[in-house]
Structures are given as C-alpha cells and as structure tokens.
N, C-alpha and C positions, 0 to 999 in steps of 0.2 A: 639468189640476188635479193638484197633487200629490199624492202619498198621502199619508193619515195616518199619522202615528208612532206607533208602541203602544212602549212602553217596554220596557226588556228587563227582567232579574229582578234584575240586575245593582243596578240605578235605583229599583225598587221598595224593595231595602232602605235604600238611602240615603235615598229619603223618609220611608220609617216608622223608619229608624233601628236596626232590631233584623231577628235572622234568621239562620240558620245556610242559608248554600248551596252549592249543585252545581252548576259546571261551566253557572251561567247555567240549570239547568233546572228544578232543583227547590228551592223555598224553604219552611222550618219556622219559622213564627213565633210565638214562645212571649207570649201574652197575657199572662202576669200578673210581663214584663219590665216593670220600671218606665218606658221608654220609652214605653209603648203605652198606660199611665194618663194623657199628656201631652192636653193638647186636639190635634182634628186639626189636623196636621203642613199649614202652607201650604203645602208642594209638592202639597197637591190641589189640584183633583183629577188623576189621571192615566191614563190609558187603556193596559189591559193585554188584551195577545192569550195566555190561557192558562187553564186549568182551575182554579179556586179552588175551597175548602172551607173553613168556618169551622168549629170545634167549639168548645163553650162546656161546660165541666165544673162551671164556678159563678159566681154573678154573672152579667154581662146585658155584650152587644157588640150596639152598635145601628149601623147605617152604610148608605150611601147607597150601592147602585150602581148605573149606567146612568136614576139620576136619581131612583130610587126606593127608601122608604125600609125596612129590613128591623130586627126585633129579635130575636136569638138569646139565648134564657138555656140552661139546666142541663140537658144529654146533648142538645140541638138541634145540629145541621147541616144549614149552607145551603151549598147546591154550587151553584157558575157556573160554567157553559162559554164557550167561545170569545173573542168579543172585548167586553170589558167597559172600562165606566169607572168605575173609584173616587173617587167624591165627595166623600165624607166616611167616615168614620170613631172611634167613639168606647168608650172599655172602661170598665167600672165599678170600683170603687176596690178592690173583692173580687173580680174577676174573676181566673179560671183555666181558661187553653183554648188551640187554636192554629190558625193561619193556615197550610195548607196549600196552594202553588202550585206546579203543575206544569207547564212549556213546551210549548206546541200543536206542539215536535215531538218531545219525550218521550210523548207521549199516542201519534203516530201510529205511534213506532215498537212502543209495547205495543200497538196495534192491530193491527200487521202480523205480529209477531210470537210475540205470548202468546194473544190474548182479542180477538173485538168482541162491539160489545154490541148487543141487541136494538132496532128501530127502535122498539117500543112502550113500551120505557123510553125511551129518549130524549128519548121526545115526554111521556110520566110524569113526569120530570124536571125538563122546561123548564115544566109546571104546577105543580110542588108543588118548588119550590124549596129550601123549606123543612120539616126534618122532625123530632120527636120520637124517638128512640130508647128502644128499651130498654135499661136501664144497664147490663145484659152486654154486648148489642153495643157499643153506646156504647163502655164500658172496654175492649174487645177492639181498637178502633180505635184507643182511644187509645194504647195501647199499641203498638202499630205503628207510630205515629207517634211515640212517643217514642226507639225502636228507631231509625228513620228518622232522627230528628234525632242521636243518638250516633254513627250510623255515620258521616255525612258529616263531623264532627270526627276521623273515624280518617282521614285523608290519606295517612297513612304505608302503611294496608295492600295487601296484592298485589294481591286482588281488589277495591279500592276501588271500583270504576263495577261490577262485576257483585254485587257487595253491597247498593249503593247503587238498582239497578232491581229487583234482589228484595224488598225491602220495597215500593218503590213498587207494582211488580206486584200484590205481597201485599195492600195499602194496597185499590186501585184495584178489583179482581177481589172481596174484604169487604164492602167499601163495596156494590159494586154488587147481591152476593147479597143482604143485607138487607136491600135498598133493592128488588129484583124480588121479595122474597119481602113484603115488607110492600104492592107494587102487586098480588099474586097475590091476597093477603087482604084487601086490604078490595075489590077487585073496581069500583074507580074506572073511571066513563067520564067521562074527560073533556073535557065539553063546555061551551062559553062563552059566555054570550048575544050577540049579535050587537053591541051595544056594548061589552062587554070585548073583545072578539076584534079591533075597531075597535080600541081604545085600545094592548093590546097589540102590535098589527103597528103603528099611531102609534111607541110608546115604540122600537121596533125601528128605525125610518126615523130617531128623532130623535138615536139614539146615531150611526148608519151617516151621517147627512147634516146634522146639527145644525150644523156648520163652513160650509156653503155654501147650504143653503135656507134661507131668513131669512121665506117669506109661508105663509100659513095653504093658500094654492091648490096649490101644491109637494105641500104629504102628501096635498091630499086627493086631487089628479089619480092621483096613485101609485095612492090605496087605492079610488080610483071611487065617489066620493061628492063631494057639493057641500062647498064650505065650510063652510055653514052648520050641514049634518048633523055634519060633523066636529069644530066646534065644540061641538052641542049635546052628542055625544057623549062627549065626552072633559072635560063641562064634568060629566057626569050622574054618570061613572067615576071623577074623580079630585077634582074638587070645585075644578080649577084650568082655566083658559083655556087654548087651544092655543097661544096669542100667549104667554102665561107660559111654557110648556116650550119655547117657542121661542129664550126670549129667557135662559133661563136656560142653555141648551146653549151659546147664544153666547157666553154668559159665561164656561162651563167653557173652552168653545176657545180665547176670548180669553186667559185664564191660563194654558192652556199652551204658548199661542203666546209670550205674552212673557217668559217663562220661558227660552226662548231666543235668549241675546245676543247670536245671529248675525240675529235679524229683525227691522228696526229697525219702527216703530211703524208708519209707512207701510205695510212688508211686511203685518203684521198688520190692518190695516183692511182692505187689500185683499183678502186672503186669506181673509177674516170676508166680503167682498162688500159692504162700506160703501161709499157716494158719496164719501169724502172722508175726511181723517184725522179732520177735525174732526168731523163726525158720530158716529166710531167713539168718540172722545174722551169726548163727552159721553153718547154712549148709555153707555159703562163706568162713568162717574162716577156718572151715577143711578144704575145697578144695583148697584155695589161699593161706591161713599163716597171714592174715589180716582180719579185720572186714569189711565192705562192708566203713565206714567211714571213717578208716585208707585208702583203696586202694584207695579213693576219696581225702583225701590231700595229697596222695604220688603223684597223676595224676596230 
C-alpha cells in the first residue's frame, strides 16, 4: 500500500493563497487577507502532517478538520497536532486573526532542543481543542505572532533562522504556560463516556485508514466491538451513520487523488479499493454531482 501524502507548507499556501513562510516550516496566515474571505478554495480538502493554531481576534472562522466541525470567534484558539485533514474552511466578512503552522520537524527539533512538554497536557489538549483566552494572554500571543510574521519578511538579515526559531520558541513555550496554567486551574479530569471515546478513536482510524477501509467491520474489528454497537454508537455521538463517515472520507481521498494528474482515473478507484472504475464513477457522481473526470477539469 502506498503511503499517504501529507502536503508540504509549501502546497498549503498555494491552496489558501495567502501566507508568509520559512524555509517550508513555519507558515503565518493573516485571516482578515482578503483571500481567506473567498468561499473554501477547491483545493480541499488536504491533508497536513504539522502542528496548527488558529487565533481569531474578531469575527468568527468556522472549518472542518479531520471531518469534524470546529467554530472559533474573539481571543479563541484551536490547536491541532500531528497529522490532520483540512476539509473545509471559512472566515467571516469581519474577521481578524491568524493561521499558525508549524512543521512536525520544526516541533522536534524545539523538542530536543529547547522544552518538552508534559504527557498530561498533551493528553489536556487532544480533549479541549478548543480554548477561550484571556485578552491579555490572547494579545501577548498575538503579538508574537505578529513579530513572527515581520521577521520571516526580513530575508536579508544575518541571523534570519536563529531569529526566526526564537519567536517560534517564544510562540510555542506562551502558548503552552497558559494553556497548563489554565489545565492547573480548573482541575479537568478528563474522562469520556464510553461511547465518545468509541467515536473518538472511530474519528481517529477514519482519518489514518479512510483511503482503503471502505466496511463498517474494518473499524469495528480495530476497536473490538460488533458492527452493530459501532454503528449504534457513533450513530448516538454524532447524529450520523458510520457508513456516512465512511463514505465521506472516500470522498475526501478521492479528491485528492485526482488532484493528481499523474493517477489516471483507474489508478484512483483502485487505490480507493473499488471493484471497477465504473463503480468508483458512479459512487463519486452520487456523492459530489460530478463524475470523478468532470471534478478533474473543473480543478
């Protein structure tokens, strides 16, 4: 099986269009570019291996990752790690805030060499996604990342990369103290009821194996449950069928398969695990309104 492609940062700004970057590892995207008011950019979705941060300073960024839907308004940030799919994407017509991405091996090397972080934040983190600040901190960030984005326009200077990882440091190490100091204070345990925690490790398999498991018995053998519980579950949690997140992942894969004008249509249905092209054909047509060919010269 081949590996998946996660996009470089490179890719990511050409799809959204906007963005000041480094050397491929760290990307500043200023939300209230008129670019980023456009509806989401058909190069979604795309699937990124890197640390993201949204900040929203006013107005409201709503978007989709790894299938699911998130709303960020005024001094919120939502942080995602490792390897994600951006789905969608949308900013409000007043919005002001920025897109924050950092490369999974800009992270390791601030890991090895500056700071690691606690394993009970980590796991704090992957629960609470999504956080409200205080508008000092807030500001304090944001400021950092405004710093952040000025420097990487300096090209010219001597210390440009050792410039350039001191803010990120700065950024990264901020973030994190008020983000363990806010887990300190409210004294969160958290714990999932047994079908969230179902759903979640679901949502988790359908990002990681969404390209090649196509039947409901696939996750549920993974996660040691029958189908049926799987189904109930995840039917309780999200208010959608497992067969619908299934078939919608297919979907996402399918588009970024054909996105690629080196895999002809064939490549792609097989690669997706269809019996035939014509199968793959017509399952894309129902789900998108297009044939896999047509979405390929609308791209």
């Amino acid at each position: 099986m081949e590996e998946i492609r996660y996009v470089a940062l490179q890719e990511l700004v050409k799809v959204l269009r906007v963005g000041d970057i480094y050397n491929d590892e760290v990307i500043v995207i200023d939300a209230a570019d008129p670019e980023m008011k456009k509806n989401s950019p058909k190069e979604l979705p795309v699937r990124l291996e890197a640390y993201s941060a949204i900040f929203v300073c006013k107005g409201e960024v709503t978007l989709t990752m790894d299938y699911l839907p998130y709303r960020v308004t005024q001094n919120m940030v939502l942080e995602l790690s490792d390897k994600h799919m951006l789905n969608a994407i949308s900013v409000s017509h007043d919005a002001k805030g920025y897109y924050v991405v950092l490369s999974k091996s800009l992270f390791r090397e601030l890991f090895t060499q500056v700071f690691t972080l606690p394993k009970d934040y980590i796991v704090y983190r992957r629960f609470t996604p999504l956080q409200k600040f205080d508008p000092k901190d807030f500001q304090m960030l944001v400021d950092i990342i405004i710093r952040l984005q000025q420097n990487i326009r300096r090209k010219d200077h001597i210390f440009y990369r050792g410039m350039i990882m001191n803010e990120v440091g700065n950024f990264v190490m901020e973030l994190a103290d008020i983000s363990m100091k806010k887990m300190s204070l409210s004294k969160t345990v958290h714990r999932l009821g047994h079908n969230e925690e179902l759903a979640m490790k679901f949502m988790q398999l359908i990002v990681k194996h969404g390209k090649e498991w196509n039947e409901v018995s696939q996750y549920s053998t993974e996660l040691c449950v029958t189908p049926v519980y799987l189904s109930r579950a995840i039917k309780a949690v999200s208010g959608r069928t497992v067969m619908d997140w299934i078939n919608e992942a297919r979907v996402s894969e399918a588009k970024i398969l054909l996105r690629c004008r080196e895999n002809s249509i064939q490549d792609v249905s097989e690669e997706l695990h269809f019996s035939d092209q014509s199968a793959f054909g017509k399952f894309f047509k129902k789900h998108t309104g297009m044939s896999p060919l047509e979405y390929r010269r609308n791209f």
